[in-house]
C-alpha positions as CSV (number, residue, x, y, z in Angstrom):
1,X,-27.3,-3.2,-47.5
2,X,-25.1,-5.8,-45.3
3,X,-22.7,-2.8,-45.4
4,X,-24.9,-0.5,-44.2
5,X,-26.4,-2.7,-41.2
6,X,-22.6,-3.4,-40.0
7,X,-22.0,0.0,-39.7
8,X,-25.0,0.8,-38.1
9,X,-24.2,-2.2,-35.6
10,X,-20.7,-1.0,-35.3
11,X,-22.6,2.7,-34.1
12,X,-24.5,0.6,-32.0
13,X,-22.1,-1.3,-29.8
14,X,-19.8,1.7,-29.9
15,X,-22.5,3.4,-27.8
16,X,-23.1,0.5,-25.8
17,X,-19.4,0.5,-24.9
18,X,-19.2,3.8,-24.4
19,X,-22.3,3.8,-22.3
20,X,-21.4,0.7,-19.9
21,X,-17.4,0.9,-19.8
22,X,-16.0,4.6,-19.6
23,X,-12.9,5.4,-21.5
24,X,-10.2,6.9,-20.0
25,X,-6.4,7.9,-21.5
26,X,-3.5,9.4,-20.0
27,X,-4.1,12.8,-20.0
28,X,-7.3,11.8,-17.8
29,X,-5.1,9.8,-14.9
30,X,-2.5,12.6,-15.1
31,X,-5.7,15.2,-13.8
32,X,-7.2,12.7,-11.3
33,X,-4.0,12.0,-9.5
34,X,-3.7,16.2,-9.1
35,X,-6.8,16.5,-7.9
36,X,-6.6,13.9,-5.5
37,X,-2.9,15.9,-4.1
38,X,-0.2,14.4,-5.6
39,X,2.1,17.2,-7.3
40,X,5.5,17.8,-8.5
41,X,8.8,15.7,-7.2
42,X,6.6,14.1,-4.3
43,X,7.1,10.2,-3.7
44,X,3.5,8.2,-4.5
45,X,3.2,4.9,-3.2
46,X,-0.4,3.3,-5.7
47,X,-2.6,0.7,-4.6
48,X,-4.3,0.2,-8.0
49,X,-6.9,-1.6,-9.8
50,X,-6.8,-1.6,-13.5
51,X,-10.1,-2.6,-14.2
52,X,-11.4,-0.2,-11.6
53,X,-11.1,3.1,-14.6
54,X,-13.1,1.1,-17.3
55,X,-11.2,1.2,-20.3
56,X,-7.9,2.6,-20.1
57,X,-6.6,3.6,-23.4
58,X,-2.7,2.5,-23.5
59,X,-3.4,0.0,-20.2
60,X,-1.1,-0.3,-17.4
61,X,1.3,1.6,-19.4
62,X,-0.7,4.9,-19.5
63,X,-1.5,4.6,-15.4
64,X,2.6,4.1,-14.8
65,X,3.6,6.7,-17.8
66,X,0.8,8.9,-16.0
67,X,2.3,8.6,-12.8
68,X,5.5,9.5,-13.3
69,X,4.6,13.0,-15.3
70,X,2.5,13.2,-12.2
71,X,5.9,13.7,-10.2
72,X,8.4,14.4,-13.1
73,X,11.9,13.7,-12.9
74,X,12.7,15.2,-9.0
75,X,9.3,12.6,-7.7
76,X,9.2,9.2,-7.3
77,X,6.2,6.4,-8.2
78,X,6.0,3.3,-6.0
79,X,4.1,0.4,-6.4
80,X,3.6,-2.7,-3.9
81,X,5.5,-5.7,-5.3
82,X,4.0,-8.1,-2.3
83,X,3.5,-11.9,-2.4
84,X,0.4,-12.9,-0.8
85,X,0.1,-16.6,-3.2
86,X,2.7,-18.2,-1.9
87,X,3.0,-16.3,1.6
88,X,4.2,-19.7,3.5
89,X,7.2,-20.5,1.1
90,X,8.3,-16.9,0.5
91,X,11.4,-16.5,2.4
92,X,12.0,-19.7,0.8
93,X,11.0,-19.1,-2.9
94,X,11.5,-15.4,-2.9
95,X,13.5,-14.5,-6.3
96,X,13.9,-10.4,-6.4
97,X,14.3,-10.6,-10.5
98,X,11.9,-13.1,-11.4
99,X,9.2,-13.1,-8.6
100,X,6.1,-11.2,-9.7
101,X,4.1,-8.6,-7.9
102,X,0.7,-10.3,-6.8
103,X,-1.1,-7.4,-6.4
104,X,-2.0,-5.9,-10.1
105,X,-1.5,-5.8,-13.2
106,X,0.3,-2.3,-12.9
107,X,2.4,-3.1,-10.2
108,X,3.5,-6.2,-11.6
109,X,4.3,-4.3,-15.4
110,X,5.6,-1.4,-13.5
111,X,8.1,-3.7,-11.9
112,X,9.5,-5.0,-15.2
113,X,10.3,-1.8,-16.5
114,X,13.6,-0.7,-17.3
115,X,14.7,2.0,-14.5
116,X,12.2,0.4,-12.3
117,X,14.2,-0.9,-8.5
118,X,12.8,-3.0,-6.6
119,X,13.6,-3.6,-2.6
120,X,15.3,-6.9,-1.3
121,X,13.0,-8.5,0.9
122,X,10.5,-11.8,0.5
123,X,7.2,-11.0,1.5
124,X,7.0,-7.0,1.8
125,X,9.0,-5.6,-1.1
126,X,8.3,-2.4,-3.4
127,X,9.5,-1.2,-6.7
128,X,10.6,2.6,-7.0
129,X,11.1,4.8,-10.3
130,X,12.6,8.6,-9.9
131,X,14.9,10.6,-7.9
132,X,14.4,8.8,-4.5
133,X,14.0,5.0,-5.9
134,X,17.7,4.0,-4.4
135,X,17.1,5.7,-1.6
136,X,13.8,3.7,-0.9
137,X,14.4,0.6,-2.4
138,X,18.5,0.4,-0.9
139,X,19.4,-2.1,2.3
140,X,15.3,-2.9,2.7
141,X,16.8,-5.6,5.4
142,X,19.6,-4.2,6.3
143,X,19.1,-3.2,10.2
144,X,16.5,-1.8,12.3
145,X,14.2,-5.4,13.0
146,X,10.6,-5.2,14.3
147,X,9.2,-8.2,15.3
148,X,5.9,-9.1,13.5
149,X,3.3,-11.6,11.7
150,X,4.9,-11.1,8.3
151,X,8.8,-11.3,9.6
152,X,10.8,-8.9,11.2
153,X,12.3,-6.7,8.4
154,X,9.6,-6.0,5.9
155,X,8.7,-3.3,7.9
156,X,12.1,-2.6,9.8
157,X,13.3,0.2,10.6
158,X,15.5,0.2,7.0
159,X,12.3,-0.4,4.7
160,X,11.2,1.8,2.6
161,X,7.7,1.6,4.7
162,X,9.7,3.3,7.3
163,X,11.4,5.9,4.7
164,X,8.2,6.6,3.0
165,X,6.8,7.5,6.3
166,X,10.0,9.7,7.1
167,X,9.8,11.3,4.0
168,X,6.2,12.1,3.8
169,X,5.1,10.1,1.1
170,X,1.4,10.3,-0.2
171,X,-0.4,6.9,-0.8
172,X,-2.7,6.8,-3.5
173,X,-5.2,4.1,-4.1
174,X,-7.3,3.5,-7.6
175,X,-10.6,2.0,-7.3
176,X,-9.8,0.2,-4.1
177,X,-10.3,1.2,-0.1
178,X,-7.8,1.4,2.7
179,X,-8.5,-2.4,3.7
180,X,-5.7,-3.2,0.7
181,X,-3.4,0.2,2.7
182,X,0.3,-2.3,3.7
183,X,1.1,1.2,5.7
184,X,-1.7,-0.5,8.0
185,X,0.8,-3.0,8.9
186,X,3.5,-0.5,9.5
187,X,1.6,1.1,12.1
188,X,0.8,-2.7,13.4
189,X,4.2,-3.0,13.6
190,X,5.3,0.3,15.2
191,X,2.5,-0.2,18.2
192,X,3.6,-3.6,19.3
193,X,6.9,-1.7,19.3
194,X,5.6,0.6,21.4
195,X,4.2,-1.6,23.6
196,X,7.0,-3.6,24.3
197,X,9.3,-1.2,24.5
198,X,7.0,0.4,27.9
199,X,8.0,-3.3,29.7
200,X,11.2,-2.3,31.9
201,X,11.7,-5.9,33.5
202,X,13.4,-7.8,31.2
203,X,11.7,-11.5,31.9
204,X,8.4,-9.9,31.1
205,X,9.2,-8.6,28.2
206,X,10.7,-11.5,26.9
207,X,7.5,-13.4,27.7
208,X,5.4,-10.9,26.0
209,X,7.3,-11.1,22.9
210,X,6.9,-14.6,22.9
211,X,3.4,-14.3,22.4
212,X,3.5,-12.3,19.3
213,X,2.7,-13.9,16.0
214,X,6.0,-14.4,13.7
215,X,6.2,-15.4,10.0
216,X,4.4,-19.1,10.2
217,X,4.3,-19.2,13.8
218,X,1.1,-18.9,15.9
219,X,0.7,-15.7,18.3
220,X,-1.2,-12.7,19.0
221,X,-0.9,-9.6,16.2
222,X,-3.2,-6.1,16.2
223,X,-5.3,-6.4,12.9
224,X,-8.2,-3.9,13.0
225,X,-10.6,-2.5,11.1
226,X,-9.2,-0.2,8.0
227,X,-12.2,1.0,6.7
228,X,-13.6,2.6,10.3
229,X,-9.8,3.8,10.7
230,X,-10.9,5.3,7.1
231,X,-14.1,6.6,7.9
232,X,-12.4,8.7,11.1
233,X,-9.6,9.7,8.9
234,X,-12.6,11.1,6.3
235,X,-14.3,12.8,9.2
236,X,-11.4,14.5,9.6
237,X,-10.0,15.6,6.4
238,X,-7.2,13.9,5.4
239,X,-8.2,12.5,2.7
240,X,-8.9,13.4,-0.3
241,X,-10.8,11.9,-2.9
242,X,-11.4,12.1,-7.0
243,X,-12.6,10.1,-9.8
244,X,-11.5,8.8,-12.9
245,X,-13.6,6.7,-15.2
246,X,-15.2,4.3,-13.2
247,X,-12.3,4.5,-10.1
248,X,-12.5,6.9,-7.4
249,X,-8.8,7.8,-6.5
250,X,-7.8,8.6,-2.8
251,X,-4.9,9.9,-1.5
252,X,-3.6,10.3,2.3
253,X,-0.3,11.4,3.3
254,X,1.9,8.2,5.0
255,X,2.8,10.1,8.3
256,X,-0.5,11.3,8.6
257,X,-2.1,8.0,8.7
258,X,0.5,6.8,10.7
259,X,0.2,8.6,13.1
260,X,-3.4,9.3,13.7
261,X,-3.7,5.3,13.6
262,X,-0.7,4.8,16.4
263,X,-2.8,7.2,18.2
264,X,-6.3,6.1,17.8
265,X,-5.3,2.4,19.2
266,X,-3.0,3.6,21.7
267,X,-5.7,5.7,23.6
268,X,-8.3,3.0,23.1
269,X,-7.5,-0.2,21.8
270,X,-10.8,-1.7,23.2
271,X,-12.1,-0.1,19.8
272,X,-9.9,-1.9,17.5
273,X,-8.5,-5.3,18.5
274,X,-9.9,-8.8,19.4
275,X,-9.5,-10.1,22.8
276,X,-6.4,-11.9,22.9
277,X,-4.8,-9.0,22.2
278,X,-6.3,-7.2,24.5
279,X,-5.7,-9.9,27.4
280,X,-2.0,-9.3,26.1
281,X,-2.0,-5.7,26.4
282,X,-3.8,-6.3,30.1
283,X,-1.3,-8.7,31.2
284,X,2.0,-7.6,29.8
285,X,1.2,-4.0,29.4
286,X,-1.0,-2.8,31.9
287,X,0.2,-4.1,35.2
């Protein structure tokens, strides 16, 4: 009888998992990740939540494995490998072997695999797997500086940020929204850019610059509002959207986030940035 009841329990809670935590394998992420536009020897950049599918069957391992057949051998899969813990020590700290990713579980296994590069720089660094992962990953801080809050080569003009975007990379994200998107910082970076690249007298711009918020040092920096830069970017198709398990998968091309951000905040920045920086735009920009 105790026999009987255990298996009967067992039937039980099997249907109570299945009921409250969807299973997903493989096979399942390979189908979401076409759906949502990623194909065949294109470069993925994943923003990813593991515990955003449910249960995954195989873990982190099936979302990476899944990945790459996404792509197969002539793609490439990229994963974040940022540190946001320890942001204030991590030009001090920064180790590129033993470091680990702080943002997932995936990225963070993904970036211990054998194959598996990652790029040389403290704060902003990714880890590439495929035909393009040297490419990406090679001379992250080698030349090409943009001055900005997180330092001024995570998002140089040598980063794989600035490749991906060349290269018309797709960004995917699993079970999380475009507030987590680091190509929202590229296009921070690329405006004040912009912007000070329009100042022709030299004094002025050098005052300008020195207004603009550096790695641990105070200043003025264009953060803004992802999800209503998501919203307009839904509105107007570029994004498309899936779901697997529990996750609904996105997936936006770089350059075409880029630039419809660049020019939503260049043709009215009123809608997107507090009012210091836009008392810096007025005084350094606009007269």
């Amino acid at each position: 009888m105790n026999e009987i009841n255990n298996e009967i329990n067992n039937e039980i809670n099997n249907e109570l998992k299945t009921d409250a935590v969807p299973t997903v394998n493989k096979t399942d992420i390979i189908r979401a990740f076409r759906a949502a536009g990623a194909d065949i020897s294109d470069i993925i950049l994943i923003h990813s939540s593991l515990k955003s599918f449910g249960y995954v069957d195989g873990g982190a391992l099936s979302v990476i494995d899944a990945a790459k057949q996404t792509v197969g051998e002539g793609g490439t899969v990229v994963f974040p490998t940022l540190v946001q813990k320890d942001f204030s020590n991590a030009y001090k700290n920064w180790d590129i072997k033993k470091s680990p990713s702080d943002v997932g579980i995936i990225s963070e296994t993904f970036r211990l695999q054998e194959g598996t590069l990652r790029s040389n720089q403290a704060t902003h660094s990714v880890a590439a797997w495929g035909s393009m992962a040297s490419e990406l990953t090679g001379e992250h801080s080698a030349y090409g500086p943009r001055m900005g809050v997180f330092g001024d080569y995570c998002f140089s003009y040598s980063s794989p940020w600035q490749k991906m975007y060349m290269h018309g990379a797709k960004i995917i994200f699993i079970g999380i929204d475009m507030v987590y998107n680091t190509f929202k910082h590229l296009a921070e970076y690329m405006l004040m850019e912009y912007y000070c690249g329009t100042i022709k007298d030299v004094n002025k711009k050098c005052l300008a610059m020195s207004k603009i918020a550096r790695h641990n040092t105070p200043g003025i920096w264009p953060f803004h509002d992802s999800r209503k830069s998501q919203a307009i970017m839904e509105k107007l198709g570029m994004i498309k959207y899936t779901k697997c398990g529990s996750a609904v998968i996105s997936c936006i091309k770089a350059d075409d986030y880029i630039d419809t951000a660049l020019r939503l905040f260049k043709n009215d920045p009123e809608e997107w940035f507090d009012k210091n920086v836009l008392s810096w735009i007025e005084t350094y920009i606009n007269k």
